[in-house]
C-alpha positions as CSV (number, residue, x, y, z in Angstrom):
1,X,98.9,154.1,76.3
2,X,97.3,157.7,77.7
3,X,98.9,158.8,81.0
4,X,94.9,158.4,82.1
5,X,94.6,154.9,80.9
6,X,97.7,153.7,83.0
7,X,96.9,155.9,86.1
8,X,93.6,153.9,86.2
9,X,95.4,150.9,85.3
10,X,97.8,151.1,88.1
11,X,94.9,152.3,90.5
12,X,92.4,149.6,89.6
13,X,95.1,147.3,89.6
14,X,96.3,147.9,93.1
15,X,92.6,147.8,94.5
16,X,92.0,144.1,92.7
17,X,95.5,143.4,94.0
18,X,94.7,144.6,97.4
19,X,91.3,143.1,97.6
20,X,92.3,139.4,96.6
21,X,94.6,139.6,99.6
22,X,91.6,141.4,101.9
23,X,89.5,138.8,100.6
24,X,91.9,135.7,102.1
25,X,92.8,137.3,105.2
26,X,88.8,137.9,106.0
27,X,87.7,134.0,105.3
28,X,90.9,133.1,108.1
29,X,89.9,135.9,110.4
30,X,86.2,135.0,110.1
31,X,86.8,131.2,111.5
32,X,89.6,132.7,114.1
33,X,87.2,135.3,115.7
34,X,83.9,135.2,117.0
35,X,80.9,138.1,115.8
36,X,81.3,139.5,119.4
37,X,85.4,140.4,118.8
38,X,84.1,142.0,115.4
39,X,82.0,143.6,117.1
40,X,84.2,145.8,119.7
41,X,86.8,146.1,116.6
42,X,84.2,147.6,114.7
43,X,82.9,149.9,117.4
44,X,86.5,151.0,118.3
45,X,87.8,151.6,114.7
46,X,84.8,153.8,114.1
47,X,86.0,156.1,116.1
48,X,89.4,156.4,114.7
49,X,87.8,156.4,111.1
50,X,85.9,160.1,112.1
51,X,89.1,160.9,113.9
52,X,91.0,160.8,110.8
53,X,89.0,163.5,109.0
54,X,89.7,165.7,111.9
55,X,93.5,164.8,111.9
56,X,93.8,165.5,107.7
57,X,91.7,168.4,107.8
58,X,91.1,168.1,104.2
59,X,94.7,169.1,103.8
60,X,95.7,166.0,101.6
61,X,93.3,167.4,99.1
62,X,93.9,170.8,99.2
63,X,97.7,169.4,98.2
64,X,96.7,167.4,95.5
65,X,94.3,170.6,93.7
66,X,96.7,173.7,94.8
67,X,97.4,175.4,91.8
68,X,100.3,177.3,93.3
69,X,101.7,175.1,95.7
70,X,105.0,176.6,97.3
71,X,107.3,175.3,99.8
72,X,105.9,177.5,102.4
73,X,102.8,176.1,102.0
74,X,103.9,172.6,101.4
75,X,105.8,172.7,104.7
76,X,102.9,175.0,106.5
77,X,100.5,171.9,105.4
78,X,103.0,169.3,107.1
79,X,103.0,171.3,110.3
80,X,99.0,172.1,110.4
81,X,99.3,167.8,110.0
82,X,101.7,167.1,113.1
83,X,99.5,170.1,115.0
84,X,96.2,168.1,114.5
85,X,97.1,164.0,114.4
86,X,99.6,165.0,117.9
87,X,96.2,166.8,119.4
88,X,94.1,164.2,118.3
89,X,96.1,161.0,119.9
90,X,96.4,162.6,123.0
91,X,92.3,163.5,123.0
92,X,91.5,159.2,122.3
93,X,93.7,158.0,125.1
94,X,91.7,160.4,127.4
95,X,88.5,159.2,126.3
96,X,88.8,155.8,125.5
97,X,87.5,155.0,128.8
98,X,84.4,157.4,128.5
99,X,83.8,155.0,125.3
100,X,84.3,151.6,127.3
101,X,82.0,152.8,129.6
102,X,79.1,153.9,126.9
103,X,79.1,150.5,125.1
104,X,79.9,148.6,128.5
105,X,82.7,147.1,127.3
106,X,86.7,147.4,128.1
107,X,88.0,145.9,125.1
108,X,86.5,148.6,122.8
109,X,88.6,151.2,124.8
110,X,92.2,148.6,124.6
111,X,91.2,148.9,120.6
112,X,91.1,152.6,120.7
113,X,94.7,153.3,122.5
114,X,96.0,150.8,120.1
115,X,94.8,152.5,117.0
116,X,95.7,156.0,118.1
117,X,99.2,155.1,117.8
118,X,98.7,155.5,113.8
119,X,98.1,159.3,114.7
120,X,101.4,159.4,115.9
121,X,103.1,158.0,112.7
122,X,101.1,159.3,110.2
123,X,101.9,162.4,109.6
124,X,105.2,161.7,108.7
125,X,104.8,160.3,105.1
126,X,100.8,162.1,104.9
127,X,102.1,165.1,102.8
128,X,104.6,162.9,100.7
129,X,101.4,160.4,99.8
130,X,99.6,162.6,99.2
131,X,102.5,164.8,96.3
132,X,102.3,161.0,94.3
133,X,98.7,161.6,93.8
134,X,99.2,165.1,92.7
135,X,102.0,163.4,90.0
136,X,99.9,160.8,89.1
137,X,102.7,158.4,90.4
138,X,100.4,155.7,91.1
139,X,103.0,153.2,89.8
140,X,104.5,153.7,93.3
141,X,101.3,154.1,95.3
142,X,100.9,150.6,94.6
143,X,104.1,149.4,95.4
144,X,103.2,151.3,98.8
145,X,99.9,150.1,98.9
146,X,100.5,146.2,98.6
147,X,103.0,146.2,100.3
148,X,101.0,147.8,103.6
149,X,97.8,145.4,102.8
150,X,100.5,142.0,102.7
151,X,101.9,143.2,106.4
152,X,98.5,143.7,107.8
153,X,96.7,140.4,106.7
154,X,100.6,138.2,107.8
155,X,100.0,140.7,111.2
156,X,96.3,139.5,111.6
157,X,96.4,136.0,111.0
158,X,99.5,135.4,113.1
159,X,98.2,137.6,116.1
160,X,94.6,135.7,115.5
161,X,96.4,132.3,115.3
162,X,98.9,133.4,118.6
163,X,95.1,134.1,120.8
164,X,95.7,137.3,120.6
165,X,91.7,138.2,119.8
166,X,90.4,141.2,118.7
167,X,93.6,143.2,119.3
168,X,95.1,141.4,116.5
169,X,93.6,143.5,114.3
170,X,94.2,147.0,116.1
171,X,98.0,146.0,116.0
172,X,98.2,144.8,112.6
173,X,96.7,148.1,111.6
174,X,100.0,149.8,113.4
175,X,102.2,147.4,111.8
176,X,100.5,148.6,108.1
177,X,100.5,151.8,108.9
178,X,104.5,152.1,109.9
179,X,104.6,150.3,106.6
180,X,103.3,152.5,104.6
181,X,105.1,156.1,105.9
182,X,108.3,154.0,105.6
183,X,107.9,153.6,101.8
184,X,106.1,156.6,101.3
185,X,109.1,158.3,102.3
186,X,111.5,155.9,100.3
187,X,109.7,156.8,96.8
188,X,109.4,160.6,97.7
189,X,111.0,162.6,95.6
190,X,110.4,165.8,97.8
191,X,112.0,166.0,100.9
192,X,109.6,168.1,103.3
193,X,111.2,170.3,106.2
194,X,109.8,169.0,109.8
195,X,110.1,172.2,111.6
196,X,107.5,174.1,112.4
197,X,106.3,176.6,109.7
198,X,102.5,178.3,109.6
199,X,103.0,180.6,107.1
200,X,99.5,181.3,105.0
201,X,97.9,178.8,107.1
202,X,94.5,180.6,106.7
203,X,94.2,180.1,103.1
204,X,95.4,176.2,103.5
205,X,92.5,175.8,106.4
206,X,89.7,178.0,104.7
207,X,90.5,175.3,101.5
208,X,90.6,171.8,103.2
209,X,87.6,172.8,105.5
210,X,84.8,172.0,102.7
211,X,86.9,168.7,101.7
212,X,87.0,168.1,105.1
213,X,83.6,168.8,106.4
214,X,82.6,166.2,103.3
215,X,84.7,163.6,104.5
216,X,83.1,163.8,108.0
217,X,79.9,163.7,106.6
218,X,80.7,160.7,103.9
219,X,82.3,159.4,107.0
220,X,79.5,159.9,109.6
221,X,77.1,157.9,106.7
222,X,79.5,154.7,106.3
223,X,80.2,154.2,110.0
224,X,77.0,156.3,111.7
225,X,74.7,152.8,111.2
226,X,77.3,150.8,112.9
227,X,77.3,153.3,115.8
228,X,73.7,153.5,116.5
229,X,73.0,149.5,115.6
230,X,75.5,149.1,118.7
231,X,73.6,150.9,120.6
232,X,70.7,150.4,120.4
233,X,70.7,146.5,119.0
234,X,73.5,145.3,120.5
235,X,77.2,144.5,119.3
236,X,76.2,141.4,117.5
237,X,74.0,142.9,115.2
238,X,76.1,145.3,114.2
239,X,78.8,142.8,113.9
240,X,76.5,141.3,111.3
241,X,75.8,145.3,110.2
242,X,79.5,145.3,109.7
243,X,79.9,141.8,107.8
244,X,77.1,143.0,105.6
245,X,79.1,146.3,104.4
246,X,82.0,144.2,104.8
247,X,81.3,141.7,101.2
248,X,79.6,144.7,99.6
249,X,82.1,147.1,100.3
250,X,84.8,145.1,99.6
251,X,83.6,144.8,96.3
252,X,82.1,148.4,95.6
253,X,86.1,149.8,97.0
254,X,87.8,147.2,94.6
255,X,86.0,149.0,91.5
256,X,85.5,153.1,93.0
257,X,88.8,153.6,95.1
258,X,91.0,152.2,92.1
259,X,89.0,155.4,89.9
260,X,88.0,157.9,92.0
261,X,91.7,159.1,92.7
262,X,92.2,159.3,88.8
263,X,88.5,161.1,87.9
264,X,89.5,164.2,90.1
265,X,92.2,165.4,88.5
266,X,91.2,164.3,85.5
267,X,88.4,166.4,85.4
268,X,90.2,169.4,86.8
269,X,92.8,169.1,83.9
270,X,89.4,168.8,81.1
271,X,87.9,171.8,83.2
272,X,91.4,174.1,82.8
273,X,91.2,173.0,78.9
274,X,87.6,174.7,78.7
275,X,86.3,170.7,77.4
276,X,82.8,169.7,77.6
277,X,82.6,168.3,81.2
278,X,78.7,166.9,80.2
279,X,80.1,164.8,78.0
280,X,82.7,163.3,79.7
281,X,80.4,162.9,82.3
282,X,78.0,160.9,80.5
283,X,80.7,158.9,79.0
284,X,82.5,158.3,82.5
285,X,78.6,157.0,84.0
286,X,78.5,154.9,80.8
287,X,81.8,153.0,81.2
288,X,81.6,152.8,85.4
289,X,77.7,151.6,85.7
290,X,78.5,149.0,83.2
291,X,80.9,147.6,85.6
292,X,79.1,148.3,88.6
293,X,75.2,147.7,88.0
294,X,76.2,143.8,86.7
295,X,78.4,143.3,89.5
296,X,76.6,144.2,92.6
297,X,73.2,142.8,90.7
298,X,74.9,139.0,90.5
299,X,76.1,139.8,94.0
300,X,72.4,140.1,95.0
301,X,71.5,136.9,93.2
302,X,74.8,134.8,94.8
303,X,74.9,136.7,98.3
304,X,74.1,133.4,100.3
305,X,76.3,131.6,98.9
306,X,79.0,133.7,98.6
307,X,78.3,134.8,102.6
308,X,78.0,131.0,103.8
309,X,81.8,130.4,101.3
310,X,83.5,132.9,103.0
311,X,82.6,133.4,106.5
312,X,80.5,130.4,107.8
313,X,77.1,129.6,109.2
314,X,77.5,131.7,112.0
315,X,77.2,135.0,109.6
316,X,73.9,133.8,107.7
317,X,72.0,137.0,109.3
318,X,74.2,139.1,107.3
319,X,73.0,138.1,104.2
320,X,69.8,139.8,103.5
321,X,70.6,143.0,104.9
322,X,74.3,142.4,102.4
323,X,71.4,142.0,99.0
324,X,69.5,145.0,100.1
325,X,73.0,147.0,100.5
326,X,74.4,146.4,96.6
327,X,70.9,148.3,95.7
328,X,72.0,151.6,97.7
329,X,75.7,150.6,95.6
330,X,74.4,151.1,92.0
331,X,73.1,155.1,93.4
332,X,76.4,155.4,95.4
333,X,78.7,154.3,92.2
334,X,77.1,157.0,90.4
335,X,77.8,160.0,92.6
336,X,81.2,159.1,93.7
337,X,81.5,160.2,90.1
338,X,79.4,162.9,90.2
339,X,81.2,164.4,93.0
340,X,84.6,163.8,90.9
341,X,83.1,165.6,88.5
342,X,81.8,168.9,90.8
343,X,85.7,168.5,92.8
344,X,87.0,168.8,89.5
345,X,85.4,171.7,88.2
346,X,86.3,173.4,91.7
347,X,82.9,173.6,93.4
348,X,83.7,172.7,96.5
349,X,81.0,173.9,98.7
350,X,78.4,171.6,96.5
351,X,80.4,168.8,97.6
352,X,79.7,169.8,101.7
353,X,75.9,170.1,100.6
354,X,75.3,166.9,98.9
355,X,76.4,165.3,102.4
356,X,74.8,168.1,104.4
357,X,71.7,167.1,102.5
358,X,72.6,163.0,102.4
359,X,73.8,162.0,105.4
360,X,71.9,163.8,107.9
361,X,68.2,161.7,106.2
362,X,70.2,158.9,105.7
363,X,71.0,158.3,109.7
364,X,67.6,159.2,111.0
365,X,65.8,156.7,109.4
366,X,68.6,154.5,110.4
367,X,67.7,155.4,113.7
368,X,63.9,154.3,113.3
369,X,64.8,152.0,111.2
370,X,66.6,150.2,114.7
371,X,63.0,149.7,116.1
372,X,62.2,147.1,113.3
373,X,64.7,144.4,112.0
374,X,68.5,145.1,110.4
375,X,67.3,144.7,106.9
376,X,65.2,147.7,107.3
377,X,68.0,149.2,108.9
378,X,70.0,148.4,105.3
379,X,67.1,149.2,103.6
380,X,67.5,153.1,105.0
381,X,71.0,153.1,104.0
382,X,70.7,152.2,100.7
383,X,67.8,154.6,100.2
384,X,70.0,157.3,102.2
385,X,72.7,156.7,99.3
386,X,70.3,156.8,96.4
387,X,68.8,160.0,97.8
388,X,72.8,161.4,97.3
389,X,73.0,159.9,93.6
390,X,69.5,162.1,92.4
391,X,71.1,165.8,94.7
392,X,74.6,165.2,92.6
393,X,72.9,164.1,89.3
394,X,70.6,167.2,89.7
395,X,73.6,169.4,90.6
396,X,75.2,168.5,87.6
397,X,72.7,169.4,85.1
398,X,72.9,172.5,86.1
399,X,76.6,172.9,86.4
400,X,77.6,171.0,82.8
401,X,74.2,170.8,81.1
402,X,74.6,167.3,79.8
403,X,71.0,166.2,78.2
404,X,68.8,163.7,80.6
405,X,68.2,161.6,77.5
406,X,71.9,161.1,77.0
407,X,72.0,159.8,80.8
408,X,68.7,158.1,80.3
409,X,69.9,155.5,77.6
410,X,73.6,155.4,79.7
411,X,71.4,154.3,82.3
412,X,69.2,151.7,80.0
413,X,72.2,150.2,78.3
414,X,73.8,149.5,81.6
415,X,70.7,147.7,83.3
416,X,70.5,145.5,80.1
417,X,73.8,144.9,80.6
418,X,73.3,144.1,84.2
419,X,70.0,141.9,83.1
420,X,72.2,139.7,80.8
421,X,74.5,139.0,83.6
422,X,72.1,138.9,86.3
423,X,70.4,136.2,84.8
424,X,73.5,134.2,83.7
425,X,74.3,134.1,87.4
426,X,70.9,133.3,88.4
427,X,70.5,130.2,86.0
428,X,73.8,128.8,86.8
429,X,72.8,129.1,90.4
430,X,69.8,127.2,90.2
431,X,71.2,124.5,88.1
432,X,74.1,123.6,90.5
433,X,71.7,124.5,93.8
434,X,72.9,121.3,95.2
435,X,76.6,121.7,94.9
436,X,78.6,123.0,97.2
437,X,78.8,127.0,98.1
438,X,82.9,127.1,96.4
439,X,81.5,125.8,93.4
440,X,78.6,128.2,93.0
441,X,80.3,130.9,93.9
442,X,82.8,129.9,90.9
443,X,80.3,129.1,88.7
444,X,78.1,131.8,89.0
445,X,81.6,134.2,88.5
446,X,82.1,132.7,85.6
447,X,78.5,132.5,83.9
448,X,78.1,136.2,85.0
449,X,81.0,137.0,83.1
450,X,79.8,135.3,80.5
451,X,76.6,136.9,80.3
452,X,78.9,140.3,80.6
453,X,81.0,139.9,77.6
454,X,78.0,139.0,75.7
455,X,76.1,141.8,76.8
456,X,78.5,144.5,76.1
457,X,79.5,143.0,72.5
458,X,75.6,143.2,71.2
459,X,75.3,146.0,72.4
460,X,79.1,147.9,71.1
461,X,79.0,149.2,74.7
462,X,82.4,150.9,74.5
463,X,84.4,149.0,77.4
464,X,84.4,146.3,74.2
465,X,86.1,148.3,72.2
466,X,88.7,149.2,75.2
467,X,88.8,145.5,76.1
468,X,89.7,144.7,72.3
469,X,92.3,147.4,71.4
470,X,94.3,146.5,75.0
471,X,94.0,142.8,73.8
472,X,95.6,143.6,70.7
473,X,98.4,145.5,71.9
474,X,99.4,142.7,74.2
475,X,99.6,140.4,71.6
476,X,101.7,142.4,69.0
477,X,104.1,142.9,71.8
């Protein structure tokens, strides 16, 4: 097997691993705490998640793509980390109570104290996670990986169980993260000097600034709606904002952070050996919408009853503004790729515009949006993230010059594909209406991938002839 094929193996692998334990932890949770706790958890993570571009700097990237990469740098990186997640701990605890005071309520400044304490520990294993993913060591990353997602959910549900409310999840994200520099460090095969070095720190900055600015961006687009929801609708709406993105996302991250890690430096390798990057780009598009485009489609068809399965009746105003979200998901799938792609072939500053151009749209009609109903509120972020899909596919015509017929019938083959499925799901669904939600949501699994294996055989899509050549290795072992 290709050093490719297993890197996405062991990525994929640990995302499907990681989401079936996500996915158990989140039905316990759900019954434990009410929408309300969600709701300051949510508000008070957010701020950490836009503090954490701030605290990497776009450093772990610069790592991961640095041609020459000297100890001098390595160790100027791991200082320019300690510098920025140190300065940033010490600016949450000062203003957690301006934050308390904004959303009127104390316990979303106790969850930001908590949660700052990560800044303090991260930077310890940051470079060293950040070296496996240069090595494609992703064998390890997993072990890492798992092993951090089992502490948090035993850390949440314990806590939960114990009455310890919506704090159990601020600690248990302590608990994961100590977890996770302890093993980083343990599979390290570099051992990085912690004394203070700043040697070439210009060109390491001028580098991880465009990364960085496009995380904060990406970032300001994921947790922006929940910000301004709060606000202006109130913390339970965006705690049913937040379940929403919760069962999409859940999914779309099971299927895009298991490749996105791998397409980078794939690319960038294809891009050093002068290959056609069109191609590959087509051919990546064909094999990922397959996958995605069926999946969040029979997502949209089962969404109540998966909703009312997992979290309850108390969560059934999540689930229309959930079926509008898996629409923005099949543009979004599409350029997380593209944007592999332009990383890869080193065009960084087309990475910052694609958010600069993105983002900004996609929270201002979030913001009118707010005057309506939370489905139009989805509605604006899913058109926000299809806006992104047409900049990047756009960007990369004119950077590879693949052909838009080529995409055209990748596109085609993968909503028939999606069709078959779809309507799989949809049949079973209405056929076993009056059974219970466990055994729809089973069913309509099953008859989806049904409808998937079917679809993909008439059609010699190639993930068939991937899914048959694995099969028949296995079985000659």
């Amino acid at each position: 097997m290709s050093t490719l094929k297993k890197s996405i193996l062991f990525s994929v692998g640990e995302k499907y691993i990681i989401f079936a334990i996500q996915f158990f932890t989140s039905i316990i949770v759900a019954r434990l705490l009410t929408p309300v706790e969600f709701g300051i958890f949510s508000i008070g993570s957010i701020f950490l998640s836009f503090s954490h571009i701030f605290r990497d700097i776009g450093i772990s990237n610069y790592v991961i793509q640095e041609q020459n990469l000297s100890k001098d740098r390595l160790e100027t990186a791991q200082s320019l980390l300690f510098a920025t997640s140190w300065t940033l701990a010490i600016i949450l605890w000062s203003i957690n109570g301006y934050a308390a005071s904004y959303y009127s309520e104390p316990g979303v400044s106790t969850v930001i104290i908590i949660l700052s304490l990560n800044f303090l520990i991260l930077p310890f294993g940051a470079l060293s996670s950040a070296l496996l993913r240069r090595e494609m060591r992703f064998d390890c990353l997993l072990k890492i990986n798992i092993s951090a997602a089992i502490v948090h959910a035993l850390a949440s549900i314990s806590l939960c169980l114990f009455g310890f409310g919506f704090v159990s999840l601020a600690w248990a994200g302590v608990l994961s993260t100590i977890t996770t520099v302890i093993a980083t460090i343990y599979f390290s095969d570099r051992k990085i000097s912690l004394r203070p070095h700043f040697i070439d720190w210009r060109h390491i900055i001028k580098t991880g600034g465009r990364f960085s600015g496009a995380s904060l961006l990406w970032e300001s687009g994921i947790s922006g709606p929940e910000l301004i929801v709060g606000k202006t609708m109130g913390l339970e709406s965006t705690a049913f904002l937040g379940r929403a993105q919760g069962v999409v996302g859940l999914i779309y991250r099971t299927i895009m952070e298991g490749l996105a890690p791998v397409l980078m430096p794939h690319f960038a390798k294809s891009h050093r050996e002068q290959q056609d990057i069109g191609k590959k780009f087509i051919k990546t598009i064909n094999n990922v919408s397959a996958l995605t485009f069926p999946i969040f489609s029979c997502l949209f068809v089962a969404m109540d009853s998966v909703v009312m399965f997992l979290y309850g009746n108390q969560w059934l105003a999540s689930i229309q503004p959930a079926r509008i979200l898996c629409m923005g998901m099949l543009g979004l799938s599409i350029a997380v790729v593209g944007g592999s792609v332009v990383a890869g072939l080193g065009e960084t500053k087309y990475s910052l515009r694609f958010q600069l151009f993105g983002q900004p749209a996609k929270l201002l009609l979030v913001l009118i949006a707010c005057f309506y109903s939370l489905s139009h509120v989805a509605l604006a972020m899913a058109f926000g993230d299809l806006l992104i899909a047409v900049y990047v596919i756009r960007t990369l015509k004119k950077l590879t010059g693949f052909y838009w017929k080529d995409l055209a019938l990748t596109i085609i083959s993968s909503a028939y594909i999606a069709a078959c499925a779809g309507v799989a799901c949809f049949l079973f669904k209405t056929i076993a209406s009056e059974a219970g939600d466990f055994i729809v949501v089973i069913g309509c699994m099953a008859s989806s991938t049904l409808g998937w294996i079917l679809a993909i055989y008439s059609s010699k899509h190639p993930l068939y002839i991937e899914i048959t050549t694995i099969a028949s290795s296995i079985k000659n072992r």
